[in-house]
N, CA, C, O and CB atoms as a CASP TS submission, in Angstrom:
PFRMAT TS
TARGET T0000
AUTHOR 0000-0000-0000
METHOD Language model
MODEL 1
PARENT N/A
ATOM      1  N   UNK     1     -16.557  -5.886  17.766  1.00  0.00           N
ATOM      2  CA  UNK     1     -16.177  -7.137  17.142  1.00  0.00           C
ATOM      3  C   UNK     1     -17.028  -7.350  15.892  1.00  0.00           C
ATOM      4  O   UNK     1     -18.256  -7.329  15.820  1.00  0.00           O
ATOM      5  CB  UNK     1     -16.334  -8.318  18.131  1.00  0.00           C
ATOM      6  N   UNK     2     -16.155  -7.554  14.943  1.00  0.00           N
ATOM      7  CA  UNK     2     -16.806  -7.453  13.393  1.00  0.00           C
ATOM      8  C   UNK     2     -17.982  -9.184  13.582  1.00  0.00           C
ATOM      9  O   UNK     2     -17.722  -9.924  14.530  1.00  0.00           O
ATOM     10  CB  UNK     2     -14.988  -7.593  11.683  1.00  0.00           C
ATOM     11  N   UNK     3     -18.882  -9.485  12.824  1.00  0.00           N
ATOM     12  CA  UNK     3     -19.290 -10.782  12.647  1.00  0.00           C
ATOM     13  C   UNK     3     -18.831 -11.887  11.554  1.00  0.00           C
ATOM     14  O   UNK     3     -18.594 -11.298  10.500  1.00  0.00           O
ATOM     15  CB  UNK     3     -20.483 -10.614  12.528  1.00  0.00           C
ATOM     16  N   UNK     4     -18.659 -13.045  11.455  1.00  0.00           N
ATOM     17  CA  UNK     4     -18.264 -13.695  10.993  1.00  0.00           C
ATOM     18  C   UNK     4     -19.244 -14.284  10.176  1.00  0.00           C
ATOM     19  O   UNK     4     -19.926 -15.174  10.684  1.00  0.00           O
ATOM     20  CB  UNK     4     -17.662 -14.197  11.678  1.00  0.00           C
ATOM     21  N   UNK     5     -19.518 -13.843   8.586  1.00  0.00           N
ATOM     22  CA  UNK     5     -20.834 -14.735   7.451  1.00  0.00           C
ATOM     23  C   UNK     5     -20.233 -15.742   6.864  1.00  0.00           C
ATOM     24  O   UNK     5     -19.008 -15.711   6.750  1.00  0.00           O
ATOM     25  CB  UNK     5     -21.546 -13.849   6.038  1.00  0.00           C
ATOM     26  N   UNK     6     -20.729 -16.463   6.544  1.00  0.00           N
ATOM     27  CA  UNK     6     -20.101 -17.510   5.575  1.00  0.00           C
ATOM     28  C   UNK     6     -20.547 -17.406   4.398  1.00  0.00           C
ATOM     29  O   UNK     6     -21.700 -16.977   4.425  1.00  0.00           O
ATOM     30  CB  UNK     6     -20.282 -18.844   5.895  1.00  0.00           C
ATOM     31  N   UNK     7     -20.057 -17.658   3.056  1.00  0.00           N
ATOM     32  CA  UNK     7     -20.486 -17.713   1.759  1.00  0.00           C
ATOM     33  C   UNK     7     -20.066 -18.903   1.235  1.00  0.00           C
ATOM     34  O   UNK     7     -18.934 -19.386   1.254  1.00  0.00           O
ATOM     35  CB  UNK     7     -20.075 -16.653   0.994  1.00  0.00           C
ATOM     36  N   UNK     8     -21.578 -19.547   0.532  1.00  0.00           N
ATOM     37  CA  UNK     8     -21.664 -20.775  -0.320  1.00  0.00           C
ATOM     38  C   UNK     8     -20.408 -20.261  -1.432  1.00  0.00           C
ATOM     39  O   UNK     8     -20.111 -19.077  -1.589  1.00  0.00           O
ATOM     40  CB  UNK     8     -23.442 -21.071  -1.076  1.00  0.00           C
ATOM     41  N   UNK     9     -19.968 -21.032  -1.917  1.00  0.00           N
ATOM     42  CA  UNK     9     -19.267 -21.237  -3.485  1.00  0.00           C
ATOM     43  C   UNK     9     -19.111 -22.325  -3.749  1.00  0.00           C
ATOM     44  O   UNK     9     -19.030 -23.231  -2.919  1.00  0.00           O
ATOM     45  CB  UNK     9     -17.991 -20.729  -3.809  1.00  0.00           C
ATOM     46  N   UNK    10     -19.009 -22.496  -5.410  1.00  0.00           N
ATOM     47  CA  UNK    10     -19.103 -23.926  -5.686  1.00  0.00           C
ATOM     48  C   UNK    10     -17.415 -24.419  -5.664  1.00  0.00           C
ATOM     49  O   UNK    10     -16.412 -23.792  -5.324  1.00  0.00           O
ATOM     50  CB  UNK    10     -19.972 -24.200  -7.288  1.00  0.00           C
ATOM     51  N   UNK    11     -17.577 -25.724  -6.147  1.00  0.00           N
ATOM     52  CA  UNK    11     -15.993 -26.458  -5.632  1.00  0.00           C
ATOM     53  C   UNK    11     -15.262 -25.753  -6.477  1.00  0.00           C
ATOM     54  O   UNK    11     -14.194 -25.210  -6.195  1.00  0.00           O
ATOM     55  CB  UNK    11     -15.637 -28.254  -5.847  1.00  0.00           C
ATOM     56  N   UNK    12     -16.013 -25.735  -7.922  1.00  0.00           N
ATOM     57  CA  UNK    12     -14.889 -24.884  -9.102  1.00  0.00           C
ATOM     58  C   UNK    12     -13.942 -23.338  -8.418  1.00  0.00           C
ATOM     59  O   UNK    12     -12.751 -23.028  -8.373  1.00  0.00           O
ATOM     60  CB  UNK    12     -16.165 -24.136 -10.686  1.00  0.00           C
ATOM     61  N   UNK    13     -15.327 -22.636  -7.940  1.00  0.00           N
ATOM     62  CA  UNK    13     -15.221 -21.218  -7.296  1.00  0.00           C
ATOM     63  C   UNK    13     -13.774 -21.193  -6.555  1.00  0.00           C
ATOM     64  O   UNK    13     -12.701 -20.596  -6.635  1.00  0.00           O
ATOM     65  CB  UNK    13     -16.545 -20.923  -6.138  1.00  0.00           C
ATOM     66  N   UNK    14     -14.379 -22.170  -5.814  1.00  0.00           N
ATOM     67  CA  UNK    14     -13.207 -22.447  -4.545  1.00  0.00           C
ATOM     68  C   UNK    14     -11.627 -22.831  -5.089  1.00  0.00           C
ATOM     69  O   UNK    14     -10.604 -22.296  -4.663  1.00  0.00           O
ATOM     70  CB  UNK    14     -13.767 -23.937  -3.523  1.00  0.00           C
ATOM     71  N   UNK    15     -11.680 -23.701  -5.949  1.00  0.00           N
ATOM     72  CA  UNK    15     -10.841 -23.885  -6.448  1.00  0.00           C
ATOM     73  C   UNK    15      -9.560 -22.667  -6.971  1.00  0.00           C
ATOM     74  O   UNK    15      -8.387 -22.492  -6.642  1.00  0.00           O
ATOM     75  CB  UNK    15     -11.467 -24.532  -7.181  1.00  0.00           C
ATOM     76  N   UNK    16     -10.483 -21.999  -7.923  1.00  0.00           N
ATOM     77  CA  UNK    16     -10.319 -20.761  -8.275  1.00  0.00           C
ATOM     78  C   UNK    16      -9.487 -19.529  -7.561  1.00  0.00           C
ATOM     79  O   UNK    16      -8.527 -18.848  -7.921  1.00  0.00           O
ATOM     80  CB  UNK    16     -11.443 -20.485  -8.379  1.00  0.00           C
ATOM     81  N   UNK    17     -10.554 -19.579  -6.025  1.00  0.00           N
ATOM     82  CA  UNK    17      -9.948 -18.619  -5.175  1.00  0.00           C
ATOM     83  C   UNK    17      -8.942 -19.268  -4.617  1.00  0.00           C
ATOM     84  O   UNK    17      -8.017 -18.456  -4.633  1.00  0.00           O
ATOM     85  CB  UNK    17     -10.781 -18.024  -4.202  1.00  0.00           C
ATOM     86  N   UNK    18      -8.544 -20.325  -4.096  1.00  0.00           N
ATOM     87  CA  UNK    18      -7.064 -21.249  -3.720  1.00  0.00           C
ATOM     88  C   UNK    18      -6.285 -20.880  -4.760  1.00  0.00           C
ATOM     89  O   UNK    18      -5.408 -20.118  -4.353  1.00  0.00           O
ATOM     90  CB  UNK    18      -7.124 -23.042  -3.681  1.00  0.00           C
ATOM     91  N   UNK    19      -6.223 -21.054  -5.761  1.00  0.00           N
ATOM     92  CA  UNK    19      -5.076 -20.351  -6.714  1.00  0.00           C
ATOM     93  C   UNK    19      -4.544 -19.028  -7.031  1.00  0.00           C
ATOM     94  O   UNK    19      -3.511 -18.706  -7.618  1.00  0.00           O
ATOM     95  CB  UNK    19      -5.318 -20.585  -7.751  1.00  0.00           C
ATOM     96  N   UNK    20      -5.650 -18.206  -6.418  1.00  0.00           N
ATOM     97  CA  UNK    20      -5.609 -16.892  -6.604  1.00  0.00           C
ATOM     98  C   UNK    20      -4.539 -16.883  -4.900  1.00  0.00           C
ATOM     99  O   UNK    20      -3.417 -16.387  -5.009  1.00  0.00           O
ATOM    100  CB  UNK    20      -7.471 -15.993  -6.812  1.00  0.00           C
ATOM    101  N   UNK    21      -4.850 -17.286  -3.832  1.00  0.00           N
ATOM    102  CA  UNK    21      -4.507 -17.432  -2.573  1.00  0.00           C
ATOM    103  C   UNK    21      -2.991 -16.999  -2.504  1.00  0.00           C
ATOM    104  O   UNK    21      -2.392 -18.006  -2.882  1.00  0.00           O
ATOM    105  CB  UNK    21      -4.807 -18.848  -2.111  1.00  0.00           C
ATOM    106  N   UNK    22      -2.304 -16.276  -2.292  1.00  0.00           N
ATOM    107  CA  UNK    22      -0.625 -16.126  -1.538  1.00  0.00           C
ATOM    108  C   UNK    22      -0.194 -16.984  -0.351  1.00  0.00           C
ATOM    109  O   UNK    22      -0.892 -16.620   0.596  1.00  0.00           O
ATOM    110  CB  UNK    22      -0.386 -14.604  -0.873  1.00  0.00           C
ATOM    111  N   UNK    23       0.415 -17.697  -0.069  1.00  0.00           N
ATOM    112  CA  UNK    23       0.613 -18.465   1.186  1.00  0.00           C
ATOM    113  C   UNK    23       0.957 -17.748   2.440  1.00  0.00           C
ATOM    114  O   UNK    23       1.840 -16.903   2.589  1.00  0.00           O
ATOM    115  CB  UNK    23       1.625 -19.395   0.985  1.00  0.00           C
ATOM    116  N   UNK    24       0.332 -18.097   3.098  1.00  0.00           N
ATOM    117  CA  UNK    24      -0.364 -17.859   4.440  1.00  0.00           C
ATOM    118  C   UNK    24      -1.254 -16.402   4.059  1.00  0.00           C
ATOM    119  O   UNK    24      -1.015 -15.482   4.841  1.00  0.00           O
ATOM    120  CB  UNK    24       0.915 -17.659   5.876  1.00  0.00           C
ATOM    121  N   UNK    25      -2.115 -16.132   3.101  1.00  0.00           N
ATOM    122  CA  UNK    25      -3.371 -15.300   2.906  1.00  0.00           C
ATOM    123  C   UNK    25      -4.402 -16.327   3.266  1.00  0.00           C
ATOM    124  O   UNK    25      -4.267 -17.540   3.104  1.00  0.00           O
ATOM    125  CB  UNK    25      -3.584 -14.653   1.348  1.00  0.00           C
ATOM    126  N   UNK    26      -5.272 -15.818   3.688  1.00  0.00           N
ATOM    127  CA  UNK    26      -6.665 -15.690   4.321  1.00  0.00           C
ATOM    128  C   UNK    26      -7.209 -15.170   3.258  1.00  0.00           C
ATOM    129  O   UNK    26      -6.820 -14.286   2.494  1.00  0.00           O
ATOM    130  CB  UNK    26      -6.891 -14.836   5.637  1.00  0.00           C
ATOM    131  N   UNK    27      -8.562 -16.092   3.304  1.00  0.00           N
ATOM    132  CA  UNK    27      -9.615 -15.711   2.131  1.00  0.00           C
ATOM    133  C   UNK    27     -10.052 -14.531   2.377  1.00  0.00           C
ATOM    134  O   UNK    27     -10.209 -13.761   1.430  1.00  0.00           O
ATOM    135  CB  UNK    27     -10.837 -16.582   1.960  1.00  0.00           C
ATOM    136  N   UNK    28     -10.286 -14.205   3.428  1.00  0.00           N
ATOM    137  CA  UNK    28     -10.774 -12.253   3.508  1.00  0.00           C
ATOM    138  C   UNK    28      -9.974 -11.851   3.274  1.00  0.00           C
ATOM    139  O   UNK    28     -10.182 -11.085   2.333  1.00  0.00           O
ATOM    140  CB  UNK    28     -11.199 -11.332   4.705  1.00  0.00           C
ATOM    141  N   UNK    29      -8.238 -11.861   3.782  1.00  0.00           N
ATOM    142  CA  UNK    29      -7.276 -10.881   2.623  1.00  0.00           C
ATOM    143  C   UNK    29      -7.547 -11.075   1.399  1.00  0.00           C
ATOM    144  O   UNK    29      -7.424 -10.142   0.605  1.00  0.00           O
ATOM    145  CB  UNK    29      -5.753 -11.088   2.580  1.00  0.00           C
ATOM    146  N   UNK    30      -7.858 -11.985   1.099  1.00  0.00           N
ATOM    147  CA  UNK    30      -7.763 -12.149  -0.595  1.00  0.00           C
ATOM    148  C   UNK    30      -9.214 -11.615  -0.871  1.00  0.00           C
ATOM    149  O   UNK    30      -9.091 -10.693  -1.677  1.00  0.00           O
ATOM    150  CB  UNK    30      -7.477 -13.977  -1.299  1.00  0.00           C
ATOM    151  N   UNK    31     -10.328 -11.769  -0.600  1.00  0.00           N
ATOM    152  CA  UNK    31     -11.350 -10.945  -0.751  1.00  0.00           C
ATOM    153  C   UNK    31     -11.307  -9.356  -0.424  1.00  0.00           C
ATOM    154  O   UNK    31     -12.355  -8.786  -0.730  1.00  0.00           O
ATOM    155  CB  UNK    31     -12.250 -11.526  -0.047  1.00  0.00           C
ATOM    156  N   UNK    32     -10.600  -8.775  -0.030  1.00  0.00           N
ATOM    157  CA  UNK    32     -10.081  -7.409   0.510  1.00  0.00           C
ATOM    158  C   UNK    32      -9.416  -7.341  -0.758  1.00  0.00           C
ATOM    159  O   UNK    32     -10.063  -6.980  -1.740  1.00  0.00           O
ATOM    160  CB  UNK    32      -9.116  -7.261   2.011  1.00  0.00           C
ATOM    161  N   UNK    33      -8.463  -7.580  -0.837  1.00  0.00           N
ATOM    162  CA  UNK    33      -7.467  -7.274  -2.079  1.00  0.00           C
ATOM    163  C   UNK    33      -8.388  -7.384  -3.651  1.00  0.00           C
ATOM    164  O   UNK    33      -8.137  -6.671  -4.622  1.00  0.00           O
ATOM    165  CB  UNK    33      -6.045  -8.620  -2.034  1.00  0.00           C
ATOM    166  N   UNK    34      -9.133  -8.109  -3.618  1.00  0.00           N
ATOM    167  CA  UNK    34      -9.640  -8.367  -4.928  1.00  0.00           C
ATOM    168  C   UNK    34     -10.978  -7.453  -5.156  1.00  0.00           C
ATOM    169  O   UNK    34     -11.424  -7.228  -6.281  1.00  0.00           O
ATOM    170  CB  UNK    34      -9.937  -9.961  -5.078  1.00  0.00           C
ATOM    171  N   UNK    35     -11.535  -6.977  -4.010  1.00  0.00           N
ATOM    172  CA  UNK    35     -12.330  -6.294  -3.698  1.00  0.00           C
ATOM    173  C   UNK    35     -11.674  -4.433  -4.069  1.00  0.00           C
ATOM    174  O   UNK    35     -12.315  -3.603  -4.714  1.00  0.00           O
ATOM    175  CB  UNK    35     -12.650  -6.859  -2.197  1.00  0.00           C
ATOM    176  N   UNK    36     -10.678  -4.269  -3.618  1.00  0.00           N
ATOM    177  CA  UNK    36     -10.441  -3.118  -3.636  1.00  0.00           C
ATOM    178  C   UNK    36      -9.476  -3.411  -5.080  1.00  0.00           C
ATOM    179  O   UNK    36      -8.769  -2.410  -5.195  1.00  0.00           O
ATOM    180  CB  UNK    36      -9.857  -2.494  -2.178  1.00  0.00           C
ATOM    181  N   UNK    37      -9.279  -4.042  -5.817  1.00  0.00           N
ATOM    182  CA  UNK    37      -8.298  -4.095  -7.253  1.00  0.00           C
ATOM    183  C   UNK    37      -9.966  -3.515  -7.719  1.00  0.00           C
ATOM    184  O   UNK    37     -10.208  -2.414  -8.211  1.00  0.00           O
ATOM    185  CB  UNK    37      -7.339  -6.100  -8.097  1.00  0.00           C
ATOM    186  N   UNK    38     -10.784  -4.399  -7.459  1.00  0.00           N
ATOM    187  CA  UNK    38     -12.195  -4.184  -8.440  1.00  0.00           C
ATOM    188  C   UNK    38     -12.613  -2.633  -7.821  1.00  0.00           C
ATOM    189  O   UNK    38     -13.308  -2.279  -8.773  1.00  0.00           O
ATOM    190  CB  UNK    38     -13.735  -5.648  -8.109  1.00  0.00           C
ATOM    191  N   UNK    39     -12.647  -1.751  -7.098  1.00  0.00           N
ATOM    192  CA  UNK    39     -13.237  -0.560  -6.661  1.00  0.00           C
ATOM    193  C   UNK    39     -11.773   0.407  -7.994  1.00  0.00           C
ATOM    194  O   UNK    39     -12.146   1.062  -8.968  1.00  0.00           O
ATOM    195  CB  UNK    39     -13.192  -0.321  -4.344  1.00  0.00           C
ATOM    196  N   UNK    40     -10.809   0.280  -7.758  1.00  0.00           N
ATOM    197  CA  UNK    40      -9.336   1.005  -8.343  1.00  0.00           C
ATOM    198  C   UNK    40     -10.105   0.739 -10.280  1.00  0.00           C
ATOM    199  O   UNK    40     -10.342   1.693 -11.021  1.00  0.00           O
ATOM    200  CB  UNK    40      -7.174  -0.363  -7.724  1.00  0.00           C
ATOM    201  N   UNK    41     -10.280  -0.379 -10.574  1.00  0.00           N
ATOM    202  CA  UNK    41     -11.038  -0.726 -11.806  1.00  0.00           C
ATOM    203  C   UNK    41     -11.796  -0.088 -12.385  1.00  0.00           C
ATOM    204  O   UNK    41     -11.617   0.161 -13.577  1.00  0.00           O
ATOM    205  CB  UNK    41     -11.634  -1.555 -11.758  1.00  0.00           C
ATOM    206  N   UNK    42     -13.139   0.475 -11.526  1.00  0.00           N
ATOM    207  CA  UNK    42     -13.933   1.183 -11.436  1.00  0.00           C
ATOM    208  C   UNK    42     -13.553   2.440 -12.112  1.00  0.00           C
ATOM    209  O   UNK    42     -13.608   2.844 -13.273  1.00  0.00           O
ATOM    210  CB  UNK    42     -14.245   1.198 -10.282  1.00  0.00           C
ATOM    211  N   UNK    43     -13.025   3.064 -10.644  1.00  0.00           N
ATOM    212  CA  UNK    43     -12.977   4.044 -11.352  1.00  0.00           C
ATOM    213  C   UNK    43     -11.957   4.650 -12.155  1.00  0.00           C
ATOM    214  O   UNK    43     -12.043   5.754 -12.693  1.00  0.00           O
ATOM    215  CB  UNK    43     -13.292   4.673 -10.755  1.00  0.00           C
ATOM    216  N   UNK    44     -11.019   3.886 -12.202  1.00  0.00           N
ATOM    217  CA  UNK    44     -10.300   4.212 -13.747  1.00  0.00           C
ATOM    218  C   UNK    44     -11.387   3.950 -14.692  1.00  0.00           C
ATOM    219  O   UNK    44     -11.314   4.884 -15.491  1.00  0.00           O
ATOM    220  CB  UNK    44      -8.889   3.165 -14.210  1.00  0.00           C
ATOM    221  N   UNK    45     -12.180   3.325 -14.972  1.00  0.00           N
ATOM    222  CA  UNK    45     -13.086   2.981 -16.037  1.00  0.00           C
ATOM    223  C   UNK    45     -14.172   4.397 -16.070  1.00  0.00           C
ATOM    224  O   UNK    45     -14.284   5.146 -17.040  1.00  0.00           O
ATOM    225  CB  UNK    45     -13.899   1.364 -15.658  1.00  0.00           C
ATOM    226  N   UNK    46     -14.866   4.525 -14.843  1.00  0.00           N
ATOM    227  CA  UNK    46     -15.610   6.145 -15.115  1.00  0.00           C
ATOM    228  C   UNK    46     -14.414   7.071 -15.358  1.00  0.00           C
ATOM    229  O   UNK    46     -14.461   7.756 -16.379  1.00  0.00           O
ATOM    230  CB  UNK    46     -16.597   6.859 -13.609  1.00  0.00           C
ATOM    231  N   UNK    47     -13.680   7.147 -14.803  1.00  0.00           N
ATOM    232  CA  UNK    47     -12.792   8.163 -15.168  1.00  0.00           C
ATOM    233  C   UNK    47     -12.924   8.965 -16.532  1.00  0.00           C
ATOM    234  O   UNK    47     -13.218  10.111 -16.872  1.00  0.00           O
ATOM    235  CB  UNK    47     -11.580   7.572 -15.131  1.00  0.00           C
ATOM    236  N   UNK    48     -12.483   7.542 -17.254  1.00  0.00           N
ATOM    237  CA  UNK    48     -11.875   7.411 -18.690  1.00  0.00           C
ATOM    238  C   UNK    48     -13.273   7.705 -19.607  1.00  0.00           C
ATOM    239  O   UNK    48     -13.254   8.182 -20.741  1.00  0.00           O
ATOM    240  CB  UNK    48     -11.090   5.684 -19.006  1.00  0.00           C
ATOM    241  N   UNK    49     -14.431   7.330 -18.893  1.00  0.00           N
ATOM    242  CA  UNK    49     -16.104   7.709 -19.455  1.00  0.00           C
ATOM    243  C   UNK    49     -16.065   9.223 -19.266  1.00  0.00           C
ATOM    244  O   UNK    49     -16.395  10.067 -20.099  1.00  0.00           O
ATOM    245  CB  UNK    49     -17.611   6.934 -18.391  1.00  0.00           C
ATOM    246  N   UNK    50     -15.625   9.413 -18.081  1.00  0.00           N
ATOM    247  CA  UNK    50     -16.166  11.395 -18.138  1.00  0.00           C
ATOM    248  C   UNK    50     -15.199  11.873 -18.769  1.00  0.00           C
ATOM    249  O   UNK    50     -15.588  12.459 -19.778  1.00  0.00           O
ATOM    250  CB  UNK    50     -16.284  12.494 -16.561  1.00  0.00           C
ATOM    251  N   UNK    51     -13.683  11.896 -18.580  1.00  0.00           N
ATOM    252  CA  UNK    51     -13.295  12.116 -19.963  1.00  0.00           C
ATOM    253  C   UNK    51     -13.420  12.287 -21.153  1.00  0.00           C
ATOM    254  O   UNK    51     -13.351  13.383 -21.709  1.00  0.00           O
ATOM    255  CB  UNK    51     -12.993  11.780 -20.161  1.00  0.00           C
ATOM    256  N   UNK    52     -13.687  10.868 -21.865  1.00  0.00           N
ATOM    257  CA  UNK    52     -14.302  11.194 -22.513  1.00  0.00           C
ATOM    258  C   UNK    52     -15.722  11.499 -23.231  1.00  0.00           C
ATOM    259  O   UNK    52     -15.958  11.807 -24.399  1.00  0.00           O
ATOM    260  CB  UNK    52     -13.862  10.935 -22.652  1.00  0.00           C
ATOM    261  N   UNK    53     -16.580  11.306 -22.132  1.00  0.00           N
ATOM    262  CA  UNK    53     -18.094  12.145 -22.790  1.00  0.00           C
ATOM    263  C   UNK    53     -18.492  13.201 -22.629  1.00  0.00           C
ATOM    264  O   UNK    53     -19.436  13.683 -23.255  1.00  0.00           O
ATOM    265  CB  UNK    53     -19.224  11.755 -22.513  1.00  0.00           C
ATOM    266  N   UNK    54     -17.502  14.064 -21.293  1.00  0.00           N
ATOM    267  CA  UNK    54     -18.517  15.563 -20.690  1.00  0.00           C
ATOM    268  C   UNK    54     -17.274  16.263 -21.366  1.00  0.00           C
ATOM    269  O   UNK    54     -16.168  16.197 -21.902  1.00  0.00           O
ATOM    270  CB  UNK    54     -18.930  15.998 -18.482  1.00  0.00           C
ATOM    271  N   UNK    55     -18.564  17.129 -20.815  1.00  0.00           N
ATOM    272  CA  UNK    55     -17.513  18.765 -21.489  1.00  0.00           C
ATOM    273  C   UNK    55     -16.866  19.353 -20.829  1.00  0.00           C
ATOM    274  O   UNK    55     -17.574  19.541 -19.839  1.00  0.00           O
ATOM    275  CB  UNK    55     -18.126  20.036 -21.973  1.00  0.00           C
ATOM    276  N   UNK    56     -15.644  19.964 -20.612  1.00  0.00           N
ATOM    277  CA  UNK    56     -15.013  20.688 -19.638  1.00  0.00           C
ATOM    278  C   UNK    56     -14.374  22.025 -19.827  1.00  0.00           C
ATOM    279  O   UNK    56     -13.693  22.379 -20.790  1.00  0.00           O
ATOM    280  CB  UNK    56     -14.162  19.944 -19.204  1.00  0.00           C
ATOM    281  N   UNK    57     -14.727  22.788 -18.651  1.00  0.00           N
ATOM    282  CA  UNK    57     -14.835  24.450 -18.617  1.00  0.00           C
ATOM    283  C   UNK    57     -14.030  24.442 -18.295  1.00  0.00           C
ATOM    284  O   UNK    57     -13.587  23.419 -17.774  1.00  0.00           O
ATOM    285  CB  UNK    57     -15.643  25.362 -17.992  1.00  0.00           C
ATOM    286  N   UNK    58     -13.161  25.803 -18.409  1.00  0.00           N
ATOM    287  CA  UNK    58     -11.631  26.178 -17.651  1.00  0.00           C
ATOM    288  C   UNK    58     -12.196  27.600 -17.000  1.00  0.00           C
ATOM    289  O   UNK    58     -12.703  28.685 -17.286  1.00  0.00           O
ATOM    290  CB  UNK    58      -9.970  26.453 -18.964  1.00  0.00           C
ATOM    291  N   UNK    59     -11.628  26.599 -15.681  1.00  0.00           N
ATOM    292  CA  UNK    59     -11.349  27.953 -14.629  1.00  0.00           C
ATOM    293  C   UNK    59     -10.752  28.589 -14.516  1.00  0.00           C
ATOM    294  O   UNK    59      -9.563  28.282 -14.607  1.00  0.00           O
ATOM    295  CB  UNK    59     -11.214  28.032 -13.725  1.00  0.00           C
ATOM    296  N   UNK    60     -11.180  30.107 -14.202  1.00  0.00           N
ATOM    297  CA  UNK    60     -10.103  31.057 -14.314  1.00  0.00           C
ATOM    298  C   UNK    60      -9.853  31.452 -13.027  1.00  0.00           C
ATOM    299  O   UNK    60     -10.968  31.283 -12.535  1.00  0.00           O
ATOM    300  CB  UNK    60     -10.364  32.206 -15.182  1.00  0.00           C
ATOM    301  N   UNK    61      -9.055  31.922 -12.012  1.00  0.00           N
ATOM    302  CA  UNK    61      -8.557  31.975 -11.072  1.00  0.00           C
ATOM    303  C   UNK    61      -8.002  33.524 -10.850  1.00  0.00           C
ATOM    304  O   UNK    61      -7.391  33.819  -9.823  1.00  0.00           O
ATOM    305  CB  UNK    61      -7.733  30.927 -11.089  1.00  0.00           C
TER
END
């Protein structure tokens, strides 16, 4: 059984995440979802860094 934390946010915050909310989502779905949009973010963003900064060898096979 997972544990249950609570997190302070301010009223604005809250506000914020209620609008972001889908009806009948749960703030942990919506923290899940926004959580993993931000991990997908990521690494398209390194991606697009090693791309373009390293050097790349071709393998020969």
């Amino acid at each position: 059984m997972s544990a249950t934390k609570k997190i302070s946010v301010s009223e604005e915050v809250w506000k914020e995440l209620q609008a972001l909310k889908k009806p009948n989502q749960t703030f942990n779905d919506l923290l899940i979802e926004l959580l993993d949009r931000e991990k997908k973010r990521k690494l398209v963003r390194d991606m697009k860094k090693i791309e373009e900064e390293e050097e790349f060898v071709e393998l020969i096979f």
